[in-house]
PAZAPA-4460 file (N, C-alpha, C; in steps of 0.05 Angstrom, whole numbers, plus 32768, in hexadecimal, padded with zeros to 4 digits):
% residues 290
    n_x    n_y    n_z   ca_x   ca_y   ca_z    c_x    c_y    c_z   seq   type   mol
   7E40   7FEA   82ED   7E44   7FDC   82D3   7E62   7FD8   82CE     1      X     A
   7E68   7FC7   82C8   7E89   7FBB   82C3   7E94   7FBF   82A4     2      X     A
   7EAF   7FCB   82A2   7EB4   7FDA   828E   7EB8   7FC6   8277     3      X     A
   7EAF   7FC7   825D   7EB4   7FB7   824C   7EC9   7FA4   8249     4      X     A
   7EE0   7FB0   8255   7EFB   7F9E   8257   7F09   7F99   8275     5      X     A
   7EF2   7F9C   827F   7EF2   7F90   829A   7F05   7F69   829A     6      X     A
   7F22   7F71   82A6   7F29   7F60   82A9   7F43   7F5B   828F     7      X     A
   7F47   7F6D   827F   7F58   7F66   8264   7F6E   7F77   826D     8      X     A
   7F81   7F76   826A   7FA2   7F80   8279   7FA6   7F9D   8268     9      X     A
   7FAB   7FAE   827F   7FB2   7FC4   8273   7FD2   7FCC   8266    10      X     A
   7FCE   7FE8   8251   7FE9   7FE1   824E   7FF7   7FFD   8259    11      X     A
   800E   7FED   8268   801C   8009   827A   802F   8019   8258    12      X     A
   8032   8033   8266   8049   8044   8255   8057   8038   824B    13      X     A
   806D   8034   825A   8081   801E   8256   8080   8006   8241    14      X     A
   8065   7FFA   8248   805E   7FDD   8227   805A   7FEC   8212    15      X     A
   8045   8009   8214   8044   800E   81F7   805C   8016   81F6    16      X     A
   806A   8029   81FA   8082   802C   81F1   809A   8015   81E5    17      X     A
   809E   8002   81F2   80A3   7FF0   81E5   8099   7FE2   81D3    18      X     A
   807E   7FDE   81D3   8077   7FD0   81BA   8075   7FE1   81A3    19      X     A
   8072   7FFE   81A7   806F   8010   818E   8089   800E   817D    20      X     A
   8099   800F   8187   80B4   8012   8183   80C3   7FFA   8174    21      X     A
   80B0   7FDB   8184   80B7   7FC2   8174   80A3   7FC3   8156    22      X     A
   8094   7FDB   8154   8084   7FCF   813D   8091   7FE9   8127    23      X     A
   809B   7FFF   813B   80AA   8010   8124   80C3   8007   810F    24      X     A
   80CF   7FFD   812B   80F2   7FF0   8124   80E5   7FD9   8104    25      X     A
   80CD   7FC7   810C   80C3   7FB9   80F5   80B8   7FC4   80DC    26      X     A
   80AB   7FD4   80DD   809A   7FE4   80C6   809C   7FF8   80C3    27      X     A
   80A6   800B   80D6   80A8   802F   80CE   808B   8030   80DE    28      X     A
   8071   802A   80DF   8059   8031   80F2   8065   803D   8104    29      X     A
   8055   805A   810A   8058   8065   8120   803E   8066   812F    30      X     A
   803E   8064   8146   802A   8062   8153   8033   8072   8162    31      X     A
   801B   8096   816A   8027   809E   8180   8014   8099   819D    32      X     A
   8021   80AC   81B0   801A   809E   81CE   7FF7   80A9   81CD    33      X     A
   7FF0   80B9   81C0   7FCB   80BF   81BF   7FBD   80A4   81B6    34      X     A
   7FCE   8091   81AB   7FBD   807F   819E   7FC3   8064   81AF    35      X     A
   7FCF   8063   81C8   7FD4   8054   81D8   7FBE   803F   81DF    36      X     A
   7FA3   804F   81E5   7F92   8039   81E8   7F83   8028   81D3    37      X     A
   7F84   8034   81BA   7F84   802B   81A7   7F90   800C   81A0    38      X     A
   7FAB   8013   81A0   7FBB   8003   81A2   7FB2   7FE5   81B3    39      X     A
   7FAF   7FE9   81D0   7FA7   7FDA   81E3   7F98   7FD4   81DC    40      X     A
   7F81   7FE1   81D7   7F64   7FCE   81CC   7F6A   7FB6   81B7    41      X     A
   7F78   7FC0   819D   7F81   7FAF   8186   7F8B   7FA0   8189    42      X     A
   7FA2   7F9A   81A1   7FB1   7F7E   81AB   7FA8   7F76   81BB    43      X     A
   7F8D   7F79   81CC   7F8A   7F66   81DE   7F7F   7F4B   81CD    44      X     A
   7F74   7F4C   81B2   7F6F   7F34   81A5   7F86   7F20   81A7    45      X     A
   7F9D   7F31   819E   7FB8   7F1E   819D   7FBB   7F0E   81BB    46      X     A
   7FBE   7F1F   81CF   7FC5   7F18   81E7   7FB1   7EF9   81ED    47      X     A
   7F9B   7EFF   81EA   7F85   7EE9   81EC   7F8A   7ECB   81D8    48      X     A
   7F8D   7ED4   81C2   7F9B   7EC3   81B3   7FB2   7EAE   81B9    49      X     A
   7FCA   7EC1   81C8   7FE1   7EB1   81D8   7FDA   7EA9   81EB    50      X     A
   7FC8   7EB5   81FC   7FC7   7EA9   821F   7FD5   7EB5   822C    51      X     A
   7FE0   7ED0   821B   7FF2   7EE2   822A   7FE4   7EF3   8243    52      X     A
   7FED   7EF6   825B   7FE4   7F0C   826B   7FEC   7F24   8272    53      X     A
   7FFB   7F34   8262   7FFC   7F4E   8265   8013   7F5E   8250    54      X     A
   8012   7F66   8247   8023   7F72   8233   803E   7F77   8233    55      X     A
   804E   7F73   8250   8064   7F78   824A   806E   7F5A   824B    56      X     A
   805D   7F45   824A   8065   7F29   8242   805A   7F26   822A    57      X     A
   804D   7F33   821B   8044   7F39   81FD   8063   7F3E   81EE    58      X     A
   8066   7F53   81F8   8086   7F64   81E9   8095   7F4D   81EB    59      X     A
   809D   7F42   8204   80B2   7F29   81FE   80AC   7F1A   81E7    60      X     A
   8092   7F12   81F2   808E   7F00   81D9   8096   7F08   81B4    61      X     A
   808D   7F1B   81B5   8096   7F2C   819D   80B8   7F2F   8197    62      X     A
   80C4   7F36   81AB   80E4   7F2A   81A8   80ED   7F16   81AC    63      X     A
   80E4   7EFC   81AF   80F8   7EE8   81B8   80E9   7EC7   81B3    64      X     A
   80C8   7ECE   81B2   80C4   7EB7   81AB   80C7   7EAB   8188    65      X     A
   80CB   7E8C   8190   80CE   7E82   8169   80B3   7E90   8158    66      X     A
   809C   7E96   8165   808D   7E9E   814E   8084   7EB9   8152    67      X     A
   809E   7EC1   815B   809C   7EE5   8153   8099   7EEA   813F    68      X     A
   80A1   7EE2   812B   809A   7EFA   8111   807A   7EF6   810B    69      X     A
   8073   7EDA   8109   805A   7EDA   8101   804C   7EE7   8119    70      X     A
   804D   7EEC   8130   8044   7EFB   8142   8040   7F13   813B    71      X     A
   8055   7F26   8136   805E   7F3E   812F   804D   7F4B   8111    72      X     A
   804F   7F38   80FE   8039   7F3A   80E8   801B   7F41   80F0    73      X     A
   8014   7F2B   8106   7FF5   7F31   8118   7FF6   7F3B   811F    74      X     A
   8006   7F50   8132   8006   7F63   8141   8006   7F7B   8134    75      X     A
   8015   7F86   8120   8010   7F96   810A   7FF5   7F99   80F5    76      X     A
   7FEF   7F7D   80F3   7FD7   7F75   80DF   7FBB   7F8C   80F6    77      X     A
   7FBF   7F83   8117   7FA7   7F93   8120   7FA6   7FAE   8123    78      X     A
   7FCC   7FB1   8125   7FCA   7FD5   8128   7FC5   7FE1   8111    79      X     A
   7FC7   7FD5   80F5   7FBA   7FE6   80E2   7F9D   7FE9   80D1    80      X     A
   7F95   7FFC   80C0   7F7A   7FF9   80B2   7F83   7FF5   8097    81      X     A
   7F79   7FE8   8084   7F74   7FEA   806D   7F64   7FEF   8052    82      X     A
   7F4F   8007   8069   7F3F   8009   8056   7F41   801C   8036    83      X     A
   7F38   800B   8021   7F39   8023   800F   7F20   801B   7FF3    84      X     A
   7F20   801E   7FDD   7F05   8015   7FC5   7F1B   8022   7FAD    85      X     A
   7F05   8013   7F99   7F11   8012   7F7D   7F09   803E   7F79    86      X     A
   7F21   803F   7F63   7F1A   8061   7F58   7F1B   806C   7F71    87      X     A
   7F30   806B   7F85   7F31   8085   7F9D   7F41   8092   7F8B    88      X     A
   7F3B   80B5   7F8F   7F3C   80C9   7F86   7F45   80CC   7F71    89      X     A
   7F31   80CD   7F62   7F29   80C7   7F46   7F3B   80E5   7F2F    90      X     A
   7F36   80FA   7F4A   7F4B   810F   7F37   7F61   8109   7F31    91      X     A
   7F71   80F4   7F40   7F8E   80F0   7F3A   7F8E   80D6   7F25    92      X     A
   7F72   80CA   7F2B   7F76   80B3   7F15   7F76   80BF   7EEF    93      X     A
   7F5F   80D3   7EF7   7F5E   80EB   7EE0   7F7B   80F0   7ED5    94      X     A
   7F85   80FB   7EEC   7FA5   8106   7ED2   7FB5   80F6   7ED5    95      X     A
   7FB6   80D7   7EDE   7FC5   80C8   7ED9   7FBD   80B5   7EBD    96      X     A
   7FA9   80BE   7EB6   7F97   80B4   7EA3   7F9B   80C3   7E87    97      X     A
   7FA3   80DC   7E8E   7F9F   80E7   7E82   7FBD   80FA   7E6C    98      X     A
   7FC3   80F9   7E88   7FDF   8110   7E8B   7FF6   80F6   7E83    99      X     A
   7FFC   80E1   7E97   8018   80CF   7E9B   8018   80BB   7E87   100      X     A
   8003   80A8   7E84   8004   8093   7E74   8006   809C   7E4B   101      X     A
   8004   80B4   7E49   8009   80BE   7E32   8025   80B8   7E28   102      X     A
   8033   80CB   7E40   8050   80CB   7E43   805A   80AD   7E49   103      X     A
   804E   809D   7E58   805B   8080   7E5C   805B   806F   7E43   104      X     A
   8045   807B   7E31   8042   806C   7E14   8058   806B   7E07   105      X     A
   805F   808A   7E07   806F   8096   7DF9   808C   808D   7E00   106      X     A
   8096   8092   7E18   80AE   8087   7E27   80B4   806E   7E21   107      X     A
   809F   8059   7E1E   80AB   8041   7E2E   80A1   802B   7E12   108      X     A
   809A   803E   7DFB   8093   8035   7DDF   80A9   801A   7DD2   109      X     A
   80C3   8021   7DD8   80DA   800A   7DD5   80D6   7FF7   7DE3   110      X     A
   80D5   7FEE   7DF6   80CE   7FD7   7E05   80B1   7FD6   7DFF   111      X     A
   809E   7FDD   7E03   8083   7FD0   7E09   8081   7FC2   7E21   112      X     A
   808E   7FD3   7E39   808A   7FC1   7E4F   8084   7FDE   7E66   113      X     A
   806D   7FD8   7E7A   8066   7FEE   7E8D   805A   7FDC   7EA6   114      X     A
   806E   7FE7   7EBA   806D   7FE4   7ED4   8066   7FEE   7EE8   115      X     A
   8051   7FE9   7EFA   8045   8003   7F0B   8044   7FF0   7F23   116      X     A
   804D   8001   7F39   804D   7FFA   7F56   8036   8004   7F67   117      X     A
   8027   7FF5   7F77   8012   7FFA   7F88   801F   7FF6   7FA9   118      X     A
   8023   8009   7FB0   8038   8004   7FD0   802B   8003   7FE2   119      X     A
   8027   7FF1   7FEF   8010   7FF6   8003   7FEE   7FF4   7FF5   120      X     A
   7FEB   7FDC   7FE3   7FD6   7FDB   7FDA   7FC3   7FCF   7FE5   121      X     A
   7FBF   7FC9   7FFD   7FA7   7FBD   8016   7F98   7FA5   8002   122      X     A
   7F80   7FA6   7FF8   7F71   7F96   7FEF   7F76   7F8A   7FD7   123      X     A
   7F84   7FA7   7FC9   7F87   7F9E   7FAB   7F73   7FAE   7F9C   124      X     A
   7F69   7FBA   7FAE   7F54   7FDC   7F94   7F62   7FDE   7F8A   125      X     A
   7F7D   7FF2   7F91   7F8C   8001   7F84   7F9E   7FF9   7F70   126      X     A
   7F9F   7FE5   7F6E   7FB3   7FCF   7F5F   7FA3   7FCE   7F42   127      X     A
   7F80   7FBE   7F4A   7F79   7FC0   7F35   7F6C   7FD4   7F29   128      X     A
   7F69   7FDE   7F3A   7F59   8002   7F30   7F6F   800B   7F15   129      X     A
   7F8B   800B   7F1F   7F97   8009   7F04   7F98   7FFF   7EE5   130      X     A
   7F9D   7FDD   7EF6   7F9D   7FD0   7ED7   7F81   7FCF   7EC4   131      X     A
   7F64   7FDD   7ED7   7F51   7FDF   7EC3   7F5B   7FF9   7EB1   132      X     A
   7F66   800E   7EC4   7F71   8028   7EB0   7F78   802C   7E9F   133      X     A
   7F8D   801B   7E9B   7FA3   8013   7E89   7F90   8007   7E77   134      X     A
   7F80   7FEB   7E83   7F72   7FDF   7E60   7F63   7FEF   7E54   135      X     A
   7F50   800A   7E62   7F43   801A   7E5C   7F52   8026   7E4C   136      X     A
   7F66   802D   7E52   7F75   804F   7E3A   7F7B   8040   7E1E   137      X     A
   7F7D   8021   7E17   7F77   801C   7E05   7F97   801E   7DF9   138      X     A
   7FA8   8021   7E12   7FC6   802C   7E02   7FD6   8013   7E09   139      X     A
   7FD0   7FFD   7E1B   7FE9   7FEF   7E1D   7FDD   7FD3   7E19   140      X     A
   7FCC   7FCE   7E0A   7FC1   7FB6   7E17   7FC8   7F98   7DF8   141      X     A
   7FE3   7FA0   7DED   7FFA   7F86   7DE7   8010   7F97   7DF6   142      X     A
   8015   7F9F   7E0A   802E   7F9F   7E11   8034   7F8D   7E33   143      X     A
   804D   7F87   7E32   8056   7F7B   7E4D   804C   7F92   7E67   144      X     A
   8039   7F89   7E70   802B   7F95   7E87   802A   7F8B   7E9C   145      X     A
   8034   7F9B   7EBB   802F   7F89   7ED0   802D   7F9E   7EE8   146      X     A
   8019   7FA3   7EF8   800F   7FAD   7F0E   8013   7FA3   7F26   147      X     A
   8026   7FAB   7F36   8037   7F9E   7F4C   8023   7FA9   7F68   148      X     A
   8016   7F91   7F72   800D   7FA3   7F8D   8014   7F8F   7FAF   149      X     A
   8026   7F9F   7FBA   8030   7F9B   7FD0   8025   7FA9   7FE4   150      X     A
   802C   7F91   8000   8015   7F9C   801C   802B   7F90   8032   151      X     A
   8024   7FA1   804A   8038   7F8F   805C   801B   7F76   8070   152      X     A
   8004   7F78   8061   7FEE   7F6C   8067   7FF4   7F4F   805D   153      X     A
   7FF4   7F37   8063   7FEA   7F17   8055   7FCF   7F1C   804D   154      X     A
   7FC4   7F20   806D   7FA7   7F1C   8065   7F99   7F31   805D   155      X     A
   7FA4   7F4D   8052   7F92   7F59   803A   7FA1   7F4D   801F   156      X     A
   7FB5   7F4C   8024   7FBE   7F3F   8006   7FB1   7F1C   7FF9   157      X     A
   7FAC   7F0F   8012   7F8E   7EF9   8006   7F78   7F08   8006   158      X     A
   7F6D   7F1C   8009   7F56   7F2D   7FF9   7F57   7F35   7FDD   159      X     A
   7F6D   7F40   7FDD   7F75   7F50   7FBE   7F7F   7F34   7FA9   160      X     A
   7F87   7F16   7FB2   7F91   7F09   7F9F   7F72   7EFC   7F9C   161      X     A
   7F5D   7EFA   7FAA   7F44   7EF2   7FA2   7F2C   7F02   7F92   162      X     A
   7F36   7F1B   7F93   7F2A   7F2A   7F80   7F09   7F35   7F82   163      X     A
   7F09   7F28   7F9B   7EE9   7F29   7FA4   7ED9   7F3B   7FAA   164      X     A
   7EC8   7F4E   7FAD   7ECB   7F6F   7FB3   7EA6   7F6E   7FB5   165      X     A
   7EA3   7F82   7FCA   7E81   7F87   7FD4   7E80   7FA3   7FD1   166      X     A
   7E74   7FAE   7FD3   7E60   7FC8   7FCB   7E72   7FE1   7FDC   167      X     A
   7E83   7FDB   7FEE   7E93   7FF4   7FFA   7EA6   7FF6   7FEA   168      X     A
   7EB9   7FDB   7FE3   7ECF   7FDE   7FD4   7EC9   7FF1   7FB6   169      X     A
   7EA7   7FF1   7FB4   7EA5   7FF4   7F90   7E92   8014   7F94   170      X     A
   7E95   801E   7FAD   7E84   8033   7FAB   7E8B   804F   7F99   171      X     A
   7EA8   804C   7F91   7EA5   8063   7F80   7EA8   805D   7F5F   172      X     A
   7EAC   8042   7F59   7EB0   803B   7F3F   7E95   8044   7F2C   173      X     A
   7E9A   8051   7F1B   7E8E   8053   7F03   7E82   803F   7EF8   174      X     A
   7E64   8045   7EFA   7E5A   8027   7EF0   7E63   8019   7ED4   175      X     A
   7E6C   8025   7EBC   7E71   8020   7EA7   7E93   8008   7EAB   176      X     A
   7EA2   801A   7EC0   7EB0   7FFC   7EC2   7EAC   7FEA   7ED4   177      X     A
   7E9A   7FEE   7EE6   7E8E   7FE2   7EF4   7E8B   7FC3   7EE4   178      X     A
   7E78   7FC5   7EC6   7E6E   7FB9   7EBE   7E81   7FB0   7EAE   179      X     A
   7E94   7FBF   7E9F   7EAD   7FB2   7E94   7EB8   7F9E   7E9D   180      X     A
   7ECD   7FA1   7EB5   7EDA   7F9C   7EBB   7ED9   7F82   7EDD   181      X     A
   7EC1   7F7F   7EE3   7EB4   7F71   7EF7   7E9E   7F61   7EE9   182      X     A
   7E99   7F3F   7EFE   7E87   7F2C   7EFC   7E7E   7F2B   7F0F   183      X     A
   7E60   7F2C   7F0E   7E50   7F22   7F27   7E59   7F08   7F32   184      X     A
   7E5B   7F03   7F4C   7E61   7EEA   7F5E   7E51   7EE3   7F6A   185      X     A
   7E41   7EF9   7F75   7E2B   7EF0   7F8B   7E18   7F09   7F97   186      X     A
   7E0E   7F04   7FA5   7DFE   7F22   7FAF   7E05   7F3B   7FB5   187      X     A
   7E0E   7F4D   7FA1   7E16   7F69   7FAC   7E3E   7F63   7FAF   188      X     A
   7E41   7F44   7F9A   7E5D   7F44   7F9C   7E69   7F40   7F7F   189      X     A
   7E80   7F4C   7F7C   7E82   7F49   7F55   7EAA   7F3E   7F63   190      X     A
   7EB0   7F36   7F4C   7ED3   7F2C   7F49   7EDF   7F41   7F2D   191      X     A
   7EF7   7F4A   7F35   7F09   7F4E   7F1B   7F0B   7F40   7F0B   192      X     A
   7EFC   7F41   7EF5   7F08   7F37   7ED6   7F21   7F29   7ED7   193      X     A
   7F2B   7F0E   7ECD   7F39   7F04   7EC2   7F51   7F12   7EBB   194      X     A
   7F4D   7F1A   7EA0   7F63   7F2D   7E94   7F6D   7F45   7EA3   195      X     A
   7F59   7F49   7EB5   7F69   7F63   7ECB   7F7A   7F56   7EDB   196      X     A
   7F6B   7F3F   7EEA   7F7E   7F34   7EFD   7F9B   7F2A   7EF1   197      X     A
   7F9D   7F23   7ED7   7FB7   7F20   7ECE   7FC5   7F31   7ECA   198      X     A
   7FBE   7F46   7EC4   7FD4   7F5C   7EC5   7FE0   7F65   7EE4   199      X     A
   7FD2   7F5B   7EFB   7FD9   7F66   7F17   7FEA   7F4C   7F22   200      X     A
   7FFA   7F53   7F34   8011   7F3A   7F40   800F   7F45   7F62   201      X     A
   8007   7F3C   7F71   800F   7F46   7F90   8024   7F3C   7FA0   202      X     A
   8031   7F48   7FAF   8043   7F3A   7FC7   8040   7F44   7FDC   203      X     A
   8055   7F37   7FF0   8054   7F46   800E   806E   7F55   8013   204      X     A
   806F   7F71   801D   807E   7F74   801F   8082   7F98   802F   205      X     A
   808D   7F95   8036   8095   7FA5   8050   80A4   7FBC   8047   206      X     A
   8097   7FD2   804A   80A9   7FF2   8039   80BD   7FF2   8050   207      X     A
   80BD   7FEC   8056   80DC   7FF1   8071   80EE   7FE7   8069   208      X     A
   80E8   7FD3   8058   8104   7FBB   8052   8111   7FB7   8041   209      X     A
   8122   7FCB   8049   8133   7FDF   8030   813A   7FC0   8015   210      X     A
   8148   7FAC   802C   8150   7F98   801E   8140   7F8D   800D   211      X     A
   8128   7F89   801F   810C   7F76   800D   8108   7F82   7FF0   212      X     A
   810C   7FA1   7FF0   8101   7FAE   7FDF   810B   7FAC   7FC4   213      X     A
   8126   7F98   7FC3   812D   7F97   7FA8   811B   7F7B   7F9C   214      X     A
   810F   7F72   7FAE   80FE   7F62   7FA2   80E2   7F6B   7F87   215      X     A
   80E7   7F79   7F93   80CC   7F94   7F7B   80DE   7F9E   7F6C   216      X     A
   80D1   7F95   7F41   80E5   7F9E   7F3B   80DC   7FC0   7F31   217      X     A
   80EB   7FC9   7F20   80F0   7FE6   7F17   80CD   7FE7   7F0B   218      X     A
   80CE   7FFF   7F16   80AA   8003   7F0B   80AC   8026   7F01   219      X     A
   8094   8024   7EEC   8094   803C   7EE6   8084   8058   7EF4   220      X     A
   8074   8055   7EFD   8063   8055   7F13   805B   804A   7F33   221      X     A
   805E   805E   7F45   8050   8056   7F66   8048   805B   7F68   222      X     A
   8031   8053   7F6E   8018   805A   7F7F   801E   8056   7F9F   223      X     A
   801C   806A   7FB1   8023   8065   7FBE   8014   8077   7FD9   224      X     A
   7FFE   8070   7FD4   7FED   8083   7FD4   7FDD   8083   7FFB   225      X     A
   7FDF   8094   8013   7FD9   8090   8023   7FE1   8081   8033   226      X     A
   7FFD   807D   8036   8013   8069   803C   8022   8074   8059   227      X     A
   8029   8088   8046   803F   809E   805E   8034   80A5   8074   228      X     A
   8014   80A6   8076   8010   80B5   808D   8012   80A1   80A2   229      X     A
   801D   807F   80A0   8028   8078   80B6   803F   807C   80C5   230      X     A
   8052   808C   80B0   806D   8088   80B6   806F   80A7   80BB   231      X     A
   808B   80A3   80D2   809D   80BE   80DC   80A7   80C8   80BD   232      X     A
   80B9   80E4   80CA   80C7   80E9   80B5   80E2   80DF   80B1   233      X     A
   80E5   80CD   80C8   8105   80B8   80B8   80F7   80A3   80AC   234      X     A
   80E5   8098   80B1   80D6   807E   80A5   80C9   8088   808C   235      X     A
   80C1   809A   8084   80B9   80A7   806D   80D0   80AC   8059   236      X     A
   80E5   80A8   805B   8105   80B9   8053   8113   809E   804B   237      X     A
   810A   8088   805B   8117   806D   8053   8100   805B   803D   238      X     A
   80E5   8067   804B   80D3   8057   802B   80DB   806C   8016   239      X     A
   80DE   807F   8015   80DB   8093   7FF4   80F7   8084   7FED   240      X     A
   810B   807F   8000   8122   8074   7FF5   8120   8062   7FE4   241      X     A
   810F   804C   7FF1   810B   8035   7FE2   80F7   8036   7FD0   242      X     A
   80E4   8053   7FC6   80D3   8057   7FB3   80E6   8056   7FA2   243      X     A
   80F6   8068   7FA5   8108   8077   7F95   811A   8061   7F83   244      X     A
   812A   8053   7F90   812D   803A   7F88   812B   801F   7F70   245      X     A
   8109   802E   7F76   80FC   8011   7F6D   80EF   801F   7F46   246      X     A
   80F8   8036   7F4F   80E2   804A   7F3A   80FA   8047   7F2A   247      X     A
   80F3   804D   7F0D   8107   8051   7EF8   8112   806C   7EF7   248      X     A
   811C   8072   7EEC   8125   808B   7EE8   810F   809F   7EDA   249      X     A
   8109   80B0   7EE4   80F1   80CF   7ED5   80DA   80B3   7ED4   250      X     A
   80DC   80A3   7EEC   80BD   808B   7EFB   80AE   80A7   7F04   251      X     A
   809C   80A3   7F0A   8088   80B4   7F20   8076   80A5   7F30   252      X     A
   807A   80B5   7F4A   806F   80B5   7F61   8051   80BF   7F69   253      X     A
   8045   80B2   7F6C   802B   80BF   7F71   8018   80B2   7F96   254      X     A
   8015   80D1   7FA0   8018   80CF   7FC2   7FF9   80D1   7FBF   255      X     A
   7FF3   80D3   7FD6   7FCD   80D8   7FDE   7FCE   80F5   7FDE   256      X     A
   7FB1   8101   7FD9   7FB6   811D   7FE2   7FBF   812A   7FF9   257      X     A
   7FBD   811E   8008   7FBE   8126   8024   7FE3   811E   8031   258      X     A
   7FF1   8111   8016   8009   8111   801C   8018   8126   8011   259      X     A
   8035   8126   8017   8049   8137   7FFD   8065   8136   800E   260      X     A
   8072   813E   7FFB   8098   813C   8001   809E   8154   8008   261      X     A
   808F   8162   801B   809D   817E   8022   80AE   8176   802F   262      X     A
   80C5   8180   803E   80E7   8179   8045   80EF   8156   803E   263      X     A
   80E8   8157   8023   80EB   8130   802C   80F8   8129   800D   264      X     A
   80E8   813F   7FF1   80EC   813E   7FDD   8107   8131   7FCC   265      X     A
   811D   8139   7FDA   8131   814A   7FCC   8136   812F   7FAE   266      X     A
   8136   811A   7FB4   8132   8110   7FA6   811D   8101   7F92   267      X     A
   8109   8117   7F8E   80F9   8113   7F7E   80EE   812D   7F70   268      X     A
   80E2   8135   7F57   80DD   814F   7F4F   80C6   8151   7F4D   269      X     A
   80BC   816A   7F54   809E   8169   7F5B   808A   8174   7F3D   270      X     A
   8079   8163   7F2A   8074   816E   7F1A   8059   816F   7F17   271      X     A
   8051   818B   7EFF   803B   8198   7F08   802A   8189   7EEA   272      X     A
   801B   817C   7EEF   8002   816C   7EE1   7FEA   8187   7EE6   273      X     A
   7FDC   8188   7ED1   7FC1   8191   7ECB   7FAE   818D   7ED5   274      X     A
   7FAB   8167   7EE5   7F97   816A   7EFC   7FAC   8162   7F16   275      X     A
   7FC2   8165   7F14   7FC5   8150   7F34   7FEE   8160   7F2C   276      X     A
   7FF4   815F   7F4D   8017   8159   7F4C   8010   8140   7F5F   277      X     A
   8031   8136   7F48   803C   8121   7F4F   8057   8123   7F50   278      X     A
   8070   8112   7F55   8085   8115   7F5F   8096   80FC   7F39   279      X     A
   80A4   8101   7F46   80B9   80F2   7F25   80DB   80ED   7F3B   280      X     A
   80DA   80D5   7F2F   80FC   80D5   7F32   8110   80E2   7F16   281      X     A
   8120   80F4   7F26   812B   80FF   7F05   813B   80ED   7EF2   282      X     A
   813F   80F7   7EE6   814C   80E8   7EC8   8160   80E8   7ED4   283      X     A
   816F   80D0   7ECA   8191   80C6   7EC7   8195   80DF   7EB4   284      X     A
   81B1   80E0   7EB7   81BF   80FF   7EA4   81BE   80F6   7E82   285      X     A
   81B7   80FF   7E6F   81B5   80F9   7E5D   819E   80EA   7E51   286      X     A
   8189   80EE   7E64   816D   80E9   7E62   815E   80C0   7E5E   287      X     A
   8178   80B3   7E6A   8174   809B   7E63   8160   8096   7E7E   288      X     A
   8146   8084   7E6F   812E   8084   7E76   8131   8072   7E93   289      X     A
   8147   8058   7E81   8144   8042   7E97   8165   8034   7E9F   290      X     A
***
C-alpha cells in the first residue's frame, strides 16, 4: 500500500530549521524540532499552491521572492490554530465582571471613556464576549467605548468582522445571552447584535512589531489570553513589552490560566482578585491614572 504522501517532498533538518527561524525572526512562533513533521504536512499545501518542489526552494521563495510577505502570511496562517468560543473560562470572566470593571467605573468616571485590548483575538469570541459584558454590567453603556481585537490572522479576522458563529463557537454561552445578545441567521447559525458589533473595532497586527504596535492605542485592559504559549522566553519579553506599552498606567493584564510571568514579571504587579490573579501595570508616581 503506498504512503499517503507518496510522492510530496520531504523536509530535510536543515529546511525546517530554516524555515522555523524565518517564521520566528517574523512573529516570535516557535516551532520546535518534535513538531517538524507537523510542520511539513501544513506546507505541503503551500508548496502545491506555488509549483514549488521541495522546500529548500520554498525558503528562497520566502526570502527573496516579490510576493514574500503575502507568502509568509500563508505560511504562518497554516502553521497556526485558532481555535476558541464565546465565555472561555468563565471564572476569569466572573472577576473581571465582577472585581475590575467596578474599579474601571470608578477610575475612568472623568472621561467616560474605556478601552480594552483583545491580543490575539482569532475569530472575534473574545472581543465580543466582552463588549456583551460590559452592556450587561449596565455600567458603561453612554460612555465612549471601544473593544480593540487584533490577530496576526486576515482570514480569522474576516470571520470575527462578519460576526457569524455556529454551535462550537456558542457552546459555552449562557443561554440568557445567548438570546440577548445574538440573531438567528440560519440553521444552528445566530450573528452579533448590532450594538455589540459597534462597540468592537478589529485589525491586523503582529505582537512582534514593536513598531506596528503604536498603532493600538492606550487600553485599559488585555486580554491576552493563550497567546504566549507560542512564543520563547525572548519573544514573550518583547510582546509583554509591547503589552506594557499599550496598557495605561495601573491598565491590567489578563493571561490564560495556563499562562503567567514567572521570571518575566518585573514589569508588571501581580494582583490577588477573589476569583482570578491578574497582572496591572503600576501607577506613574503620584498615582496619575493616564
Amino acid at each position: 500500500m503506498p504512503r499517503f504522501d507518496e510522492g510530496r517532498p520531504e523536509m530535510t533538518l536543515e529546511e525546517f530549521r530554516l524555515l522555523r527561524d524565518h517564521v520566528y525572526a517574523h512573529c516570535g512562533i516557535l516551532i520546535h524540532e518534535n513538531m517538524k513533521f507537523v510542520m511539513e504536512r501544513r506546507l505541503w499545501p503551500r508548496l502545491e499552491a506555488l509549483g514549488i518542489q521541495d522546500f529548500g526552494s520554498y525558503h528562497r521563495y520566502l526570502r527573496y521572492d516579490a510576493q514574500r510577505h503575502a507568502e509568509l502570511e500563508a505560511a504562518v496562517e497554516s502553521l497556526t490554530t485558532h481555535e476558541t468560543y464565546f465565555f472561555r473560562e468563565p471564572a476569569q470572566l466572573k472577576a473581571f465582571c465582577e472585581e475590575l470593571l467596578p474599579i474601571l467605573e470608578k477610575r475612568n468616571a472623568h472621561t467616560r471613556r474605556l478601552r480594552l485590548w483583545s491580543a490575539g483575538c482569532s475569530s472575534g469570541e473574545e472581543a465580543y464576549t466582552l463588549a456583551m459584558l460590559l452592556k450587561d454590567s449596565g455600567r458603561f453603556n453612554d460612555w465612549d467605548v471601544e473593544v480593540i481585537g487584533t490577530d496576526l490572522s486576515r482570514r480569522v479576522l474576516a470571520v470575527a468582522r462578519r460576526a457569524e458563529y455556529g454551535p462550537s463557537a456558542l457552546r459555552a454561552t449562557p443561554p440568557d445571552l445567548l438570546e440577548r445578545y445574538f440573531i438567528p441567521v440560519g440553521v444552528n447559525r445566530v450573528r452579533v447584535r448590532d450594538d455589540v458589533k459597534a462597540w468592537v473595532n478589529f485589525g491586523h497586527h503582529n505582537l512582534a512589531d514593536v513598531a506596528g504596535s503604536q498603532l493600538v492605542p492606550r487600553t485599559d485592559v488585555v486580554f491576552c489570553r493563550n497567546v504566549m504559549i507560542y512564543f520563547d522566553q525572548a519573544a514573550r519579553r518583547r510582546v509583554l513589552g509591547v503589552i506594557r506599552d499599550r496598557l495605561c498606567p495601573g491598565g491590567y493584564l489578563l493571561l490564560g490560566h495556563a499562562e503567567n510571568l514567572l521570571s518575566l514579571g518585573a514589569d508588571f504587579e501581580l494582583v490577588h482578585l477573589k476569583g482570578d490573579l491578574v497582572y496591572r501595570r503600576p501607577e506613574l508616581p503620584g498615582g496619575e491614572g493616564r
